[in-house]
C-alpha positions as CSV (number, residue, x, y, z in Angstrom):
1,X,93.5,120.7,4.2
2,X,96.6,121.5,2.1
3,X,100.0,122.2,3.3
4,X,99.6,124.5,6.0
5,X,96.5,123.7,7.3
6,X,97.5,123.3,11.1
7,X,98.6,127.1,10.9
8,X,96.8,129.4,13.0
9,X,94.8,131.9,11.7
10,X,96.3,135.2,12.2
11,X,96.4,136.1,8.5
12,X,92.6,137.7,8.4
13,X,91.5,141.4,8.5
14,X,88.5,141.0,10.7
15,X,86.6,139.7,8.0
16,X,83.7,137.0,7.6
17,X,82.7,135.3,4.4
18,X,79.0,136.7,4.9
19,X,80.2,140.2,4.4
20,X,82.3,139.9,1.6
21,X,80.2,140.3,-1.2
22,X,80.0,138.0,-4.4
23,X,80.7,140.1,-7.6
24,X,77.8,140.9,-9.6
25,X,80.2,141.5,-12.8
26,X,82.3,139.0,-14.1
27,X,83.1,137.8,-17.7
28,X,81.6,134.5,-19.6
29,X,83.8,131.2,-19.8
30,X,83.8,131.6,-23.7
31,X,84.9,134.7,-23.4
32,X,88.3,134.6,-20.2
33,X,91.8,134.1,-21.6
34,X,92.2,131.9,-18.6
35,X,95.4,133.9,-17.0
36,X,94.7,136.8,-14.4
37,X,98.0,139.0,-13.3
38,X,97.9,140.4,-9.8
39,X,99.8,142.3,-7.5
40,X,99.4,141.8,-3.1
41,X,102.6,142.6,-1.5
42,X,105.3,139.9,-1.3
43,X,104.3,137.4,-4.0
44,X,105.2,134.5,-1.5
45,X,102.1,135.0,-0.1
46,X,100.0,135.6,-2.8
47,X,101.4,132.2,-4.8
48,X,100.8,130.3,-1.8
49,X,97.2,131.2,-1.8
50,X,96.2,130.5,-5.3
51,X,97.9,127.5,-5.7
52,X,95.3,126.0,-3.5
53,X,92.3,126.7,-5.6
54,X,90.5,124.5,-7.8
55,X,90.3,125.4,-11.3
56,X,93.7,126.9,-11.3
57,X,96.6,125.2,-13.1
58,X,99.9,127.2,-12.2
59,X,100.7,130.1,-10.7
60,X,104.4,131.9,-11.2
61,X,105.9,134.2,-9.2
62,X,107.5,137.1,-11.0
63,X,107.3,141.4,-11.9
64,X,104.8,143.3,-14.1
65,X,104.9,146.9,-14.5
66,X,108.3,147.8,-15.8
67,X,110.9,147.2,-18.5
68,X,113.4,143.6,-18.9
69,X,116.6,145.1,-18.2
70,X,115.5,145.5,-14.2
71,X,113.0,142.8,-13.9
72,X,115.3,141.5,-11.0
73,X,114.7,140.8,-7.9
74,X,117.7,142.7,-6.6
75,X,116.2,145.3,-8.9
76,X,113.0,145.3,-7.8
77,X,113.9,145.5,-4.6
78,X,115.0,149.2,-4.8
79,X,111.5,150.0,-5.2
80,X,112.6,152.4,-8.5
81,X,112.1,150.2,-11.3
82,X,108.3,150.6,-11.6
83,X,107.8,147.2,-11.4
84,X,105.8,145.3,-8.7
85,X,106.1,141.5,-7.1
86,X,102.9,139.6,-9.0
87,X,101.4,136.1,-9.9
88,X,100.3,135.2,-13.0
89,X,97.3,132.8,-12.3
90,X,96.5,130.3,-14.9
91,X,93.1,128.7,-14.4
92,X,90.2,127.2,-16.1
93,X,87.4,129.8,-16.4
94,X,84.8,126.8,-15.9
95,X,85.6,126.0,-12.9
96,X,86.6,129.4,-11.4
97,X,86.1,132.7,-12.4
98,X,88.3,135.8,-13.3
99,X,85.6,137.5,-10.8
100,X,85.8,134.5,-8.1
101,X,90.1,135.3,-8.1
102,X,89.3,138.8,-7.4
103,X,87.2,138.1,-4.2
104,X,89.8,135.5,-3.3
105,X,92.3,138.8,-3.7
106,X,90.5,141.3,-1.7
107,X,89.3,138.8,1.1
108,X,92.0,136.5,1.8
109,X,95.7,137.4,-0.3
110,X,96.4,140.9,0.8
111,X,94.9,144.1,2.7
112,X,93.7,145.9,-0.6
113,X,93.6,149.0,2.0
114,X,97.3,149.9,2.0
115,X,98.9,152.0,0.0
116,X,102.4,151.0,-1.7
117,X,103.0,148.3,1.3
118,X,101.7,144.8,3.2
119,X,102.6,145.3,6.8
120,X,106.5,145.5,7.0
121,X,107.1,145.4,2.9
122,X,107.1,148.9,2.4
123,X,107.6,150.7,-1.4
124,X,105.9,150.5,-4.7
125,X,107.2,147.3,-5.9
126,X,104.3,145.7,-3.2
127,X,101.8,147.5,-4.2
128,X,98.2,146.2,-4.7
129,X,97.0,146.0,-8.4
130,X,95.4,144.5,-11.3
131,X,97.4,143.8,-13.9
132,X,94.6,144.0,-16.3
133,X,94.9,142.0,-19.8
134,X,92.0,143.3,-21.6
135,X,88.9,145.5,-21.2
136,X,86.9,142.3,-19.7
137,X,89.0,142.1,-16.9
138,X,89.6,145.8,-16.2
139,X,85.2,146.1,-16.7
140,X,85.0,143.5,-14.1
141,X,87.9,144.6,-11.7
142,X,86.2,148.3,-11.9
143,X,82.9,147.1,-10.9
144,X,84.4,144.9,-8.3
145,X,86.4,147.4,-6.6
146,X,83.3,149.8,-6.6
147,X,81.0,147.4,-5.3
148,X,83.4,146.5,-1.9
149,X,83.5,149.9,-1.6
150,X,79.6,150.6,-1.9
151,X,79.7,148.0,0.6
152,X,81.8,148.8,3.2
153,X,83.7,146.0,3.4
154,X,86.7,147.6,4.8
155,X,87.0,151.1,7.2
156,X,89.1,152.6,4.3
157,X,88.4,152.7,0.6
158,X,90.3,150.1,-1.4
159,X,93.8,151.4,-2.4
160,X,94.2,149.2,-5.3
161,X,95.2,150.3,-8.9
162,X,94.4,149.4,-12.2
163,X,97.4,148.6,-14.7
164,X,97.6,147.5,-18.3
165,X,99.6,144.3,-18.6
166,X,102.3,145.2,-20.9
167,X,104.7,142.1,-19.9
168,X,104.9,139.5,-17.3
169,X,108.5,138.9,-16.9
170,X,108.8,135.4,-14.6
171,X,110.6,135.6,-11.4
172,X,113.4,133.9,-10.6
173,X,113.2,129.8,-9.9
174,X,113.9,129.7,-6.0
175,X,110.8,132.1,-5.9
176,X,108.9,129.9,-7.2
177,X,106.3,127.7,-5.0
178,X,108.2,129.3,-2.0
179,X,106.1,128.9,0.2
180,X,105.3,125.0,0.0
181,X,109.2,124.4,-0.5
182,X,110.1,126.5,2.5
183,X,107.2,126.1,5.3
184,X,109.4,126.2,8.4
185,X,110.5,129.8,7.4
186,X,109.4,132.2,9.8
187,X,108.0,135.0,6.9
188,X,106.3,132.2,5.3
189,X,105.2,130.9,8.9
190,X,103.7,133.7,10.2
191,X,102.4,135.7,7.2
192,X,101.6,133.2,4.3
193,X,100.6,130.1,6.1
194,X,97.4,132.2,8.4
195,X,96.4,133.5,4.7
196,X,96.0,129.8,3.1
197,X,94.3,128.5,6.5
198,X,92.0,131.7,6.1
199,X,91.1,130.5,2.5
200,X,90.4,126.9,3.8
201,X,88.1,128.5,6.5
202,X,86.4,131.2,4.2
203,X,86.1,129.3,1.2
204,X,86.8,125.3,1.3
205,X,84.3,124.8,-1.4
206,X,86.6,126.2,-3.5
207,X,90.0,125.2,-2.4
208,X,91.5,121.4,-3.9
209,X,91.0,119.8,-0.6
């Protein structure tokens, strides 16, 4: 059941895989670049998620949304460089989808709710975006975000932006696979392990078992 499996599952936001809905716009295998860049809070917890999926080949921690010369973590940190903490997800498109990591996103990595935080990491640098690539993904993140919306999934609207990739800039090597190397933390314990039990409980056809 994958590395934190006995965890208990505190990392949820009340919701049930019935009422997340599937999205009804996503982009054709021939047609996905096969890397999807996004932004959840503290990108511990957003690694450790998605490298439990099948399909996807790597994930790296690292900073999107600002220049080189402060894509730092002790830059980033100040919450003034205009960056925020992402993954870049590398994954095979025929096994799961750019749309499929977006529901994954919404429902199980982060509250998509919160504006510029994830519980205690407060300032822009955890915001919750989509680091679009091209105007596939930005089409289907659009539709998605509407749709959730349309649906009530969650008592507020979803607080996340849309952002044109300009440049991934990877994070620093002890960030990444954190959460695997580093299980006993207590952040880790308590905030990333509930989230990868949640995606075992929500969606184990779709996790590497």
């Amino acid at each position: 059941m994958g590395l934190f499996g006995s965890k208990r599952d505190d990392g949820a936001f009340g919701l049930v895989s019935g009422s997340f809905p599937d999205p009804e716009t996503d982009i054709d295998p021939a047609r996905d670049s096969g890397e999807a860049v996004l932004a959840g809070g503290c990108f511990w917890c957003v690694e450790a998620v998605y490298l439990e999926l099948d399909g996807v080949h790597s994930v790296v921690s690292g900073y999107a949304g600002g220049t080189a010369e402060t894509a730092d973590y002790r830059s980033v940190c100040s919450g003034r460089t205009g960056h925020a903490e992402v993954v870049k997800v590398s994954y095979d498109p025929e096994k799961i989808s750019f749309g499929m990591l977006l529901k994954i996103f919404f429902s199980v990595a982060h509250d998509p709710t919160q504006i510029d935080r994830q519980g205690n990491d407060i300032g822009p640098q955890y915001r919750s975006s989509i680091f679009y690539a091209n105007d596939d993904q930005k089409k289907v993140a659009e539709a998605y975000i509407a749709q959730i919306d349309d649906a009530g999934v969650f008592d507020d609207r979803i607080a996340t932006k849309l952002e044109k990739l300009e440049t991934f800039y990877d994070g620093e090597e002890y960030h990444q696979n954190y959460a695997a190397r580093n299980p006993t933390q207590p952040y880790i314990a308590h905030l990333a392990a509930p989230k990868v039990q949640k995606l075992y409980k929500l969606y184990p056809e779709k996790t590497r078992g």
